[in-house]
N, C-alpha and C positions, 0 to 999 in steps of 0.2 A: 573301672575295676581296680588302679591302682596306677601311681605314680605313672608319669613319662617317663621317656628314658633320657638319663641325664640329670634329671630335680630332684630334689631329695625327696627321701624315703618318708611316706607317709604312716606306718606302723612302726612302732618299734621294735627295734632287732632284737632277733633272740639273745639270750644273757651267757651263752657256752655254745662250741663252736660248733658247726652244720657237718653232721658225719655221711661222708659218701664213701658207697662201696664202688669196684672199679673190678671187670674182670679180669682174672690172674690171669693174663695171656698178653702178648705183647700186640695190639690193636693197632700199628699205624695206620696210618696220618693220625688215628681217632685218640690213640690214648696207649701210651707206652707200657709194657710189661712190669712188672712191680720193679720201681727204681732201686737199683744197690746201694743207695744211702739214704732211701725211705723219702727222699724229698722233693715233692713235685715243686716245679719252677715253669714263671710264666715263659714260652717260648719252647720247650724241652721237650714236653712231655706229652705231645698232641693234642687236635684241636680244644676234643671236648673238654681237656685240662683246662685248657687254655679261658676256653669259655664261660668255666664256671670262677674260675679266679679272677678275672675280668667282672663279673657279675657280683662276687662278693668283695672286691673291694671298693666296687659303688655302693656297696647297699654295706660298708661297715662290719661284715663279721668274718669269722675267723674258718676254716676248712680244715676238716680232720679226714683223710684219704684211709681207706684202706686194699689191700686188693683178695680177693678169693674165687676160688671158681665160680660159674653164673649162677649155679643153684642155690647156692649156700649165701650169695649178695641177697637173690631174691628170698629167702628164708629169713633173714635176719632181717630186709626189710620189715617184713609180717610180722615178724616178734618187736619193733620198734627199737631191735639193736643197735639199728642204721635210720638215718633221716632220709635218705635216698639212695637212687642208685643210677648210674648211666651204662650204657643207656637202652630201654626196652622199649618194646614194642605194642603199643596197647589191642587186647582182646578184652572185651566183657566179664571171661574168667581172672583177668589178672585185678578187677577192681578189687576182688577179696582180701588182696596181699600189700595193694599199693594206692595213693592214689593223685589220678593221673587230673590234668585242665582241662576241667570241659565247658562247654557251650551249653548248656540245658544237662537235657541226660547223653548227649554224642560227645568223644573226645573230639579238642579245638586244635585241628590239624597246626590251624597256625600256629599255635602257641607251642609244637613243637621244636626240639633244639636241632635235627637236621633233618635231611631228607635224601635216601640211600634209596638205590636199587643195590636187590640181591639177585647173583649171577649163580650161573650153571653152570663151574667149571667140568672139563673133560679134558681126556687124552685125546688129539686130532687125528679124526679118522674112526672114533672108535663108531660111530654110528645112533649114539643115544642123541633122541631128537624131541622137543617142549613144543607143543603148541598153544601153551600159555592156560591150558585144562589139564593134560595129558601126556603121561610122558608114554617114547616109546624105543624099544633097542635094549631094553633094560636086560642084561646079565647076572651080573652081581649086588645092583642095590647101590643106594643113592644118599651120603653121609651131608648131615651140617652140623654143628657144637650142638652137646647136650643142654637143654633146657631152653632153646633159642624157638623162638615162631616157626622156622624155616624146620626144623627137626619133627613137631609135631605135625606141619601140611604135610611133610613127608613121610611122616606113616599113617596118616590119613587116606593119602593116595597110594597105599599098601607097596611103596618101592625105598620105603628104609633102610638101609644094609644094614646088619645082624651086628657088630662092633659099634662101640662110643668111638670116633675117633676124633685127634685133635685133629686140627687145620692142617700145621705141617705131615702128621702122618698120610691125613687125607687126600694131600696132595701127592707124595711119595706114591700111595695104593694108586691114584691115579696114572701117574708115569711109568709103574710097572701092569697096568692094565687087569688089576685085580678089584677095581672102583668103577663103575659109571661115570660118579660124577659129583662133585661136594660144592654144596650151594654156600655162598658167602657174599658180605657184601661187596662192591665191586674192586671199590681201593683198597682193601686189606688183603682180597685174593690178587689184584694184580702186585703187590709188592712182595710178599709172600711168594711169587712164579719166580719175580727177579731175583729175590733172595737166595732159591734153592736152586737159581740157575735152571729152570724148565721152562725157558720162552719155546722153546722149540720142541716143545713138546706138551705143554698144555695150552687149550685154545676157550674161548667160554661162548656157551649156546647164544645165540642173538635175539632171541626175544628172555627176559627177567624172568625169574622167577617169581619177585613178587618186588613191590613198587613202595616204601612206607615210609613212616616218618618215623624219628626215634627223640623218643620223652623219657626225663628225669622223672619219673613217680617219688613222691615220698610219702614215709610211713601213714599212715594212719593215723598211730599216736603224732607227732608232728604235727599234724594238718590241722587237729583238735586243739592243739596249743596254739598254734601260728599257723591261722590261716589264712588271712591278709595279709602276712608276709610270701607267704608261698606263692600267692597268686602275683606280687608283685615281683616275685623271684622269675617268675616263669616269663612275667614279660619283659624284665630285663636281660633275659636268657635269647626272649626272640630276638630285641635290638640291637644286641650285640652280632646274634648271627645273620641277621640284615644288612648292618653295615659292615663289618669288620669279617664275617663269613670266610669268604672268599679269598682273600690276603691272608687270614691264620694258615687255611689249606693250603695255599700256595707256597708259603714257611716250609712244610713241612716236603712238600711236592717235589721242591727246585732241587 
């Protein structure tokens, strides 16, 4: 399908630099809030920074960031504003906007760039309880970021709460016990607890909410230009987070 990792690049690079969208929100370990001098740097700026600058200075081309809230990343995708974005989660609806490495017609889990569990945070005690179908104890309604997987399962399973909230506020409604419960993924909510100082007072459901891997899709237009670059982007994306995974996270962890 395309080069090893490590030899050189078998397509030629694109000729102007590879535009990625980044949610405007501060992601750690995954991916920093938009930096105050606009300049992502390897080491700084969380993994998946990290991962794709590692990626593209093997493969020779240049990275133009930008950040905006998730909707507006994944919009611009779809208009070919943007070449990609990090990082989403693939459903069948998103092939329209984005696209994603697959194996036939199923996306190639492997060839995803990580692989998260997302958590059920709560206030401890409040009684909301996941049996990995069902939730139950439900008062107020059950928040994750707008436009994320985790937000549509949750009003699917008709226990949404009535507000867009951000993470931080999410968590705040939580410790005042006016929230359920706001689904994230596991290390951004657990840093986030530490941050707002609520270890002792937010605790997260024990079985996931939901289990995925999270993929760089890029545009459509892109793909049709450079598409044997893409696929070989992707799996220099997996061998870096094979070998090096692990040690970036740990960067960012200690």
């Amino acid at each position: 399908m395309g080069a090893a990792i490590g030899a050189p690049v078998a397509s030629a690079s694109p000729d102007r630099p590879f535009r990625v969208c980044f949610e405007m929100q501060d992601n750690m370990p995954f991916i920093q809030g938009v930096p105050e001098d606009g300049v992502i740097v390897l080491g700084e700026h969380g993994v998946l920074a990290d991962l794709l600058i590692l990626a593209a200075e093997q493969h020779g081309i240049e990275l133009s960031f930008s950040f905006m809230p998730w909707k507006r990343c994944i919009q611009r995708l779809g208009q070919g504003k943007v070449d990609g974005i990090i990082a989403a989660i693939w459903s069948s609806e998103r092939d329209s906007w984005g696209v994603f490495p697959k194996m036939g017609e199923a996306v190639d889990n492997e060839m995803a760039i990580w692989f998260v569990d997302y958590l059920i945070y709560t206030k401890s005690g409040s009684g909301l309880n996941w049996d990995g179908s069902d939730f139950s104890g439900v008062r107020h309604g059950i928040a994750a970021p707008l436009g994320y997987i985790a937000y549509q399962k949750l009003s699917e399973l008709g226990v949404l709460h009535e507000q867009n909230l951000s993470l931080t506020d999410g968590f705040a409604l939580l410790a005042l016990d006016r929230l359920d419960g706001y689904v994230v993924e596991e290390s951004i909510g657990r840093r986030v607890i530490d941050d707002l100082q609520l270890t002792d007072k937010l605790v997260s459901l024990t079985t996931p909410f939901m289990r995925v891997h999270w993929f760089m899709p890029v545009s459509h237009q892109w793909y049709r230009a450079h598409s044997e670059f893409s696929l070989e982007f992707w799996l220099t994306l997996k061998g870096i987070r094979e070998t090096q995974g692990e040690a970036l996270l740990q960067h960012y962890l200690e």
